[in-house]
C-alpha positions in Angstrom: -34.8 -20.9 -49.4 -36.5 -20.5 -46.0 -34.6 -22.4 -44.2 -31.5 -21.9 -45.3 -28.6 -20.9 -42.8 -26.0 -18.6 -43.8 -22.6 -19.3 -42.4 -20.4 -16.4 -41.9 -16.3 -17.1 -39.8 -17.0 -13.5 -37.5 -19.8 -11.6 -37.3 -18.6 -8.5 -35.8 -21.0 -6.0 -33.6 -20.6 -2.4 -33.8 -19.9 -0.5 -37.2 -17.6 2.3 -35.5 -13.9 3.0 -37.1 -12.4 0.0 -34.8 -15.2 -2.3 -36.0 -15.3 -1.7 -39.3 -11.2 -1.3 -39.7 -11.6 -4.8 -38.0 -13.8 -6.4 -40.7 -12.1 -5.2 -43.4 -8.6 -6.6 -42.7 -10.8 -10.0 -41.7 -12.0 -9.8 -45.4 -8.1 -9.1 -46.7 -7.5 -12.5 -45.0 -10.1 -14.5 -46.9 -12.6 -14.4 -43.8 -16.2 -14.3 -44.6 -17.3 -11.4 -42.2 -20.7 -9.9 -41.5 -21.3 -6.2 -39.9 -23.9 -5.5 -38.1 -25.2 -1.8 -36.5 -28.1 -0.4 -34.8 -28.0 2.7 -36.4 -28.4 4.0 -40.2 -27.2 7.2 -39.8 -23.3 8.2 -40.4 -22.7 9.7 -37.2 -21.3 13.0 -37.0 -18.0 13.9 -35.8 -15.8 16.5 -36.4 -13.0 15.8 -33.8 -9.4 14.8 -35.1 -8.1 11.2 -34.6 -3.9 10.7 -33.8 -2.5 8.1 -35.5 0.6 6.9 -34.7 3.0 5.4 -37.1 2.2 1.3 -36.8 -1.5 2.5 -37.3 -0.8 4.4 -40.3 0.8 1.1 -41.3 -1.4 -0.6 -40.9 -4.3 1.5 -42.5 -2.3 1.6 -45.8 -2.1 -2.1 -45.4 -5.8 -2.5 -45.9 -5.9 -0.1 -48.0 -7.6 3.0 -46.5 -5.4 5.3 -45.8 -4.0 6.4 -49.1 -7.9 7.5 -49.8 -8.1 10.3 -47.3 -8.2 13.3 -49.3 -7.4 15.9 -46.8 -3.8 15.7 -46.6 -2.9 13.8 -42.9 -1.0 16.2 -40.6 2.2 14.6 -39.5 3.2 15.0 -36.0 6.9 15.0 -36.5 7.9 15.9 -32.5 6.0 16.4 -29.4 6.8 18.4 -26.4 5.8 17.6 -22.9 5.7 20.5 -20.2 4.3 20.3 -17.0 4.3 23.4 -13.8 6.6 21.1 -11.6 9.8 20.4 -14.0 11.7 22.8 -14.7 12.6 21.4 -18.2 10.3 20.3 -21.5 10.8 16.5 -22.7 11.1 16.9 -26.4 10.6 13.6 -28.0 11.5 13.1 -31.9 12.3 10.1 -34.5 14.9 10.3 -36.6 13.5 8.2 -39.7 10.0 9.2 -39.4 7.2 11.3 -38.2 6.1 10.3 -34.7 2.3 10.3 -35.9 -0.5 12.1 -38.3 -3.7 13.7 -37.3 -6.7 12.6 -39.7 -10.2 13.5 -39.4 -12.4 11.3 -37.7 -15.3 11.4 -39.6 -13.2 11.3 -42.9 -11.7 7.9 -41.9 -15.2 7.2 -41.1 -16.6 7.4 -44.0 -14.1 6.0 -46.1 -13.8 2.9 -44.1 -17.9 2.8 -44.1 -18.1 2.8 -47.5 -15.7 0.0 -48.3 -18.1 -2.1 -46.1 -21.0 -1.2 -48.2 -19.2 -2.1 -51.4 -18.5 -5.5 -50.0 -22.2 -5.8 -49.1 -21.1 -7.0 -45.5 -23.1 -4.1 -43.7 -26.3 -4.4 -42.2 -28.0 -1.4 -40.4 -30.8 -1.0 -38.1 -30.6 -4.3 -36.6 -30.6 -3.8 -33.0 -29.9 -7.4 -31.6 -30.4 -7.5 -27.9 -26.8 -9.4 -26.1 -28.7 -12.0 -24.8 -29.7 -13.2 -28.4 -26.3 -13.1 -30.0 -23.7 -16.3 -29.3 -21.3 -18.5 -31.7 -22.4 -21.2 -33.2 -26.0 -20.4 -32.8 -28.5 -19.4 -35.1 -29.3 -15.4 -35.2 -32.4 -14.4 -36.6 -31.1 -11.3 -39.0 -33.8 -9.4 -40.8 -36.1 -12.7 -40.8 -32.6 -14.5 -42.2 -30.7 -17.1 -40.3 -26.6 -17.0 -39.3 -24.5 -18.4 -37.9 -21.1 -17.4 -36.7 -17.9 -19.6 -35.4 -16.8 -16.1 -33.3 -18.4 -13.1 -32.4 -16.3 -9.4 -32.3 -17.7 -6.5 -29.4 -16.9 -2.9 -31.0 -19.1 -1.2 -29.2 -17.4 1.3 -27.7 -17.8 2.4 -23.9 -21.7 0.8 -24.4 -20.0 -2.4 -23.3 -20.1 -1.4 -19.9 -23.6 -1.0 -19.4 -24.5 -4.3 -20.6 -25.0 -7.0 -17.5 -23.6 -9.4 -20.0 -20.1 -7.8 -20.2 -18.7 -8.0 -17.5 -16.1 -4.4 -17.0 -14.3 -3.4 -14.1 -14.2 0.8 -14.2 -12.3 3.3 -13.0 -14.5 6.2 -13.1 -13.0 9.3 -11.8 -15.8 11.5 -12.8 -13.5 13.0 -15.2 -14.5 14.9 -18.5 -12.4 16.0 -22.2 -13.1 19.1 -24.0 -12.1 18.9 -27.2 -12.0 21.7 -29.9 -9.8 24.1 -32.6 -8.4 27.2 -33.0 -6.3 29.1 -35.9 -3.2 30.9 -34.6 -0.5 33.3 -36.3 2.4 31.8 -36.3 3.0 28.3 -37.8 2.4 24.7 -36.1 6.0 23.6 -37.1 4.6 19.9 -37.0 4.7 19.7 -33.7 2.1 18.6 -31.0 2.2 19.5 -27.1 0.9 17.9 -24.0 1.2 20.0 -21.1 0.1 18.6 -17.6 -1.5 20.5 -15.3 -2.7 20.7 -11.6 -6.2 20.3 -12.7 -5.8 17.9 -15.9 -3.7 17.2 -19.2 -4.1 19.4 -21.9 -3.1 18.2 -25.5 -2.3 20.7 -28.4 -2.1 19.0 -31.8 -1.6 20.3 -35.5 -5.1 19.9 -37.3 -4.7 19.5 -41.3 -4.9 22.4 -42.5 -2.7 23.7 -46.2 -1.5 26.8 -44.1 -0.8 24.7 -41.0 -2.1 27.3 -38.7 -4.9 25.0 -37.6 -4.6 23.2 -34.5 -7.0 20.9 -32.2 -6.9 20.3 -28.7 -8.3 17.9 -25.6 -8.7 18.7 -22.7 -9.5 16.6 -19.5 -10.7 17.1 -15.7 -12.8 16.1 -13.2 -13.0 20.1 -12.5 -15.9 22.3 -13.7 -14.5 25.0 -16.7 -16.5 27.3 -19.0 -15.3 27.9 -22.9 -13.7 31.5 -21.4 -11.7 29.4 -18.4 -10.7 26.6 -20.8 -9.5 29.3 -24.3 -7.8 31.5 -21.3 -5.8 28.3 -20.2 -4.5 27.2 -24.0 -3.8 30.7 -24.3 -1.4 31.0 -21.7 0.1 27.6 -22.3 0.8 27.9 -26.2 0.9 31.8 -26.6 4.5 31.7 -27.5 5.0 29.1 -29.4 1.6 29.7 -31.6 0.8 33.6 -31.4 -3.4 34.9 -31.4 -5.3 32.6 -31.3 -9.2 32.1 -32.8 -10.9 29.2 -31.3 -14.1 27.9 -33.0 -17.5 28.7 -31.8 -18.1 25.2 -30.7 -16.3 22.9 -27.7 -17.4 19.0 -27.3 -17.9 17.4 -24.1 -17.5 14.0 -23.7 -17.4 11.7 -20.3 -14.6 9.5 -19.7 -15.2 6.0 -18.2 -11.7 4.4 -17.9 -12.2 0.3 -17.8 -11.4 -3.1 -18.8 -13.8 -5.9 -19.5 -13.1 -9.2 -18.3 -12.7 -12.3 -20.6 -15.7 -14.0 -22.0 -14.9 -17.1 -23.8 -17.9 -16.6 -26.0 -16.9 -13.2 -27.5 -13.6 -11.0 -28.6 -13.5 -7.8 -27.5 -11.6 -5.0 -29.6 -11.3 -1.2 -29.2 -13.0 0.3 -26.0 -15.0 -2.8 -25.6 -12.5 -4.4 -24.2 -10.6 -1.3 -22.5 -10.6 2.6 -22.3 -8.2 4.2 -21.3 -7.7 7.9 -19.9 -6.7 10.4 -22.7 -3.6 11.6 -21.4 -1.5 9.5 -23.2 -3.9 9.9 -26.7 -3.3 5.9 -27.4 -6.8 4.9 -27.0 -7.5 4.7 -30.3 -4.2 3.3 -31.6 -4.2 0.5 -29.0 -7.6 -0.9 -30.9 -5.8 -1.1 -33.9 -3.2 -3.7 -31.9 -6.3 -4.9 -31.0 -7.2 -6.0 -34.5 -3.2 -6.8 -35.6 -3.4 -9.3 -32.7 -6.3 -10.8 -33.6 -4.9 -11.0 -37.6 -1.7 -12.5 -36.7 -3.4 -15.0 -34.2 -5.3 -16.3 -37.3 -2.1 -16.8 -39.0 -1.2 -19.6 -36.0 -4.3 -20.7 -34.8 -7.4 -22.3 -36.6 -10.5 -20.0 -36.3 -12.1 -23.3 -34.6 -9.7 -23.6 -31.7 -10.8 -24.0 -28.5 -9.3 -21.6 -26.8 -9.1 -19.1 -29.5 -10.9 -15.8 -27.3 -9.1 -16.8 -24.4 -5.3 -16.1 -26.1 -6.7 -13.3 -28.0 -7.5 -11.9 -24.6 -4.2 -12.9 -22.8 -2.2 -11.1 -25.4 -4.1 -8.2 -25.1 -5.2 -7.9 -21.3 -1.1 -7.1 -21.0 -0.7 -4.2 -22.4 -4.6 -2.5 -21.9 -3.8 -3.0 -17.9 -0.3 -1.5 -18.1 -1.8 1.7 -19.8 -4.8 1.7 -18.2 -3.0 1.8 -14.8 -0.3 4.4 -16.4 -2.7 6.9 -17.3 -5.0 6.5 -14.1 -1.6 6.7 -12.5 -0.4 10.0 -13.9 -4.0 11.8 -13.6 -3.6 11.1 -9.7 0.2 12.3 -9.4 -0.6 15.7 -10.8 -4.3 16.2 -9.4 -3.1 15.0 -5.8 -1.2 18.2 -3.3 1.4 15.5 -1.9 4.4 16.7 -2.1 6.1 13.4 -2.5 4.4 12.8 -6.1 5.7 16.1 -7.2 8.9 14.2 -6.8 8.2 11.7 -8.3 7.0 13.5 -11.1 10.3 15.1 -11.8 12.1 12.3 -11.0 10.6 10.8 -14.2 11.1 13.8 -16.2 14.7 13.6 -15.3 15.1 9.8 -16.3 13.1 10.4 -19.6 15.0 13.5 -20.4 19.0 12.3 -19.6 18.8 8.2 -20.0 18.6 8.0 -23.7 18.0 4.2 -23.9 14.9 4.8 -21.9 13.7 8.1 -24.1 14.4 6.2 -27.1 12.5 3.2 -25.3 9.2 5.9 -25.0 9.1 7.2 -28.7 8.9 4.2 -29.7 6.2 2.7 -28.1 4.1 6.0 -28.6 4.7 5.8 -32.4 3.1 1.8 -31.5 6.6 0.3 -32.7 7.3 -1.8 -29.4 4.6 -4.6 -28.9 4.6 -5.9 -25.0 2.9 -8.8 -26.3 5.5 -10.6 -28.4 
């Protein structure tokens, strides 16, 4: 049939982990979805992905998560040092680990194959912005859709596009990421230590002997692989032992930004915000991205007017506030004032003797407040 039109609810842009997470919990809930990237190729990435404890929820939910084969890490406390306190902030949950540490690309490919199995992936189609809008028809490999909404997951690429309209925050900043094995045992436990010239996160990588660990990290300073090992080494020597860092480090630029509401499209992971990695809740707030957009359904008819523009009002909240947090705390440690050293421990203090407020920050790392409700 030539002419025939096939009508889809979402057709979602971008086959990434926060796109393709996002169609397949559209699918659980009886949507009729459609997935569509420019590239063929299962992209290749060995970095580590933390995942707190609502998104492990929800990946077992949609029934991913118990298909990961190489035993998640949990992350069952996480210790926060910095060179201005003179204290550590130790932060633990009672009932549960904090977090787990997965691998990226095995999350990936899990989730990538689930698409394929549904037959809701299309590849190689490179649709330029301009031609893409709901209710239209979109010429698919010489086919015609059409879709009642349309779902950005394109990453950081959203910013480059004139028909996006982001507001960034580039600081010229940069994350390292790599591993290293180490002597003495992991214990669980992950580190963030802040310093003068950027954060630098320590987390356990799976690994049977847990003496496997990854870390990230980020400045707008210049540092070689020798610089960067010598610096983990004299942060985590104690507490880990020799270390052995792989041959390889990954560089990758960071573009802090949120993207400004379009009534014509919904924007989910870091389409519609990034966010430094200080805090390492990027990833995690794109899967509130999609929980939003899942319980929205549930009071809202797909056809509502103003459907994007609560989607984006429930979100926009919570992006801003860690958006501005992160930026925040990047420019209180790289800054010489004196008066945002004190600051600094001031907040140290708070978080370390006002239990409410401690208690408060565990669980809204481990994604169990929502600001949005």
């Amino acid at each position: 049939m030539k002419n025939k039109i096939h009508k889809y609810d979402f057709l979602v842009v971008g086959a990434g982990l926060i796109g393709s997470i996002a169609a397949l919990a559209l699918v659980q809930k009886k949507n009729k979805v459609l997935v569509i990237d420019k590239k063929n190729n299962t992209p290749i990435d060995n970095r580590t992905l933390a995942v707190n404890a609502n998104s492990t929820d929800f990946l077992k939910k949609i029934g991913v998560w118990n298909n990961i084969k190489s035993n998640p890490q949990p992350i069952n406390k996480i210790v926060i040092k910095d060179d201005i306190s003179t204290h550590s902030l130790i932060f633990e949950d009672e009932i549960e680990p904090m977090g787990n540490v997965i691998f990226n690309k095995e999350l990936f490919k899990i989730s990538r194959q689930k698409l394929e199995n549904l037959k809701i992936l299309k590849t190689n189609v490179n649709l330029e912005t301009n031609e893409i809008s709901p209710n239209k028809n979109i010429l698919i490999n010489g086919q015609k859709y059409l879709f009642k909404k349309i779902i950005f997951s394109i990453g950081k690429n959203v910013t480059t596009n004139q028909r996006h309209k982001s507001v960034i925050f580039d600081q010229q900043h940069f994350s390292y990421v790599g591993f290293f094995k180490h002597i003495k045992l992991h214990n669980d436990t992950a580190y963030e230590f802040f310093t003068s010239t950027g954060p630098l996160a320590v987390l356990p990588a799976p690994d049977i002997n847990k003496n496997k660990s990854t870390f990230i990290y980020s400045s707008k300073k210049k540092i070689n692989k020798i610089q960067l090992e010598s610096l983990i080494k004299k942060k985590i020597n104690n507490s880990h032992g020799k270390l052995t860092f792989d041959k390889s480090i990954s560089k990758f630029p960071i573009v802090p930004h949120i993207t400004k509401n379009n009534d014509n499209f919904i924007y989910i992971g870091d389409s519609l915000k990034s966010i430094h990695p200080v805090a390492g809740q990027g990833w995690n707030l794109g899967i509130k991205d999609i929980q939003t957009l899942c319980k929205l359904l549930d009071s809202h008819s797909i056809d509502a007017k103003n459907f994007n523009k609560i989607y984006y009002s429930r979100r926009i909240l919570e992006s801003t506030i860690y958006l501005t947090f992160t930026s925040a705390l990047n420019y209180l440690y790289e800054s010489k004032i004196s008066l945002n050293k004190r600051v600094i421990d001031l907040g140290f203090k708070i978080l370390k003797n006002i239990k409410l407020v401690r208690n408060l920050f565990i669980k809204q790392a481990m994604g169990r407040v929502n600001l949005t409700d």
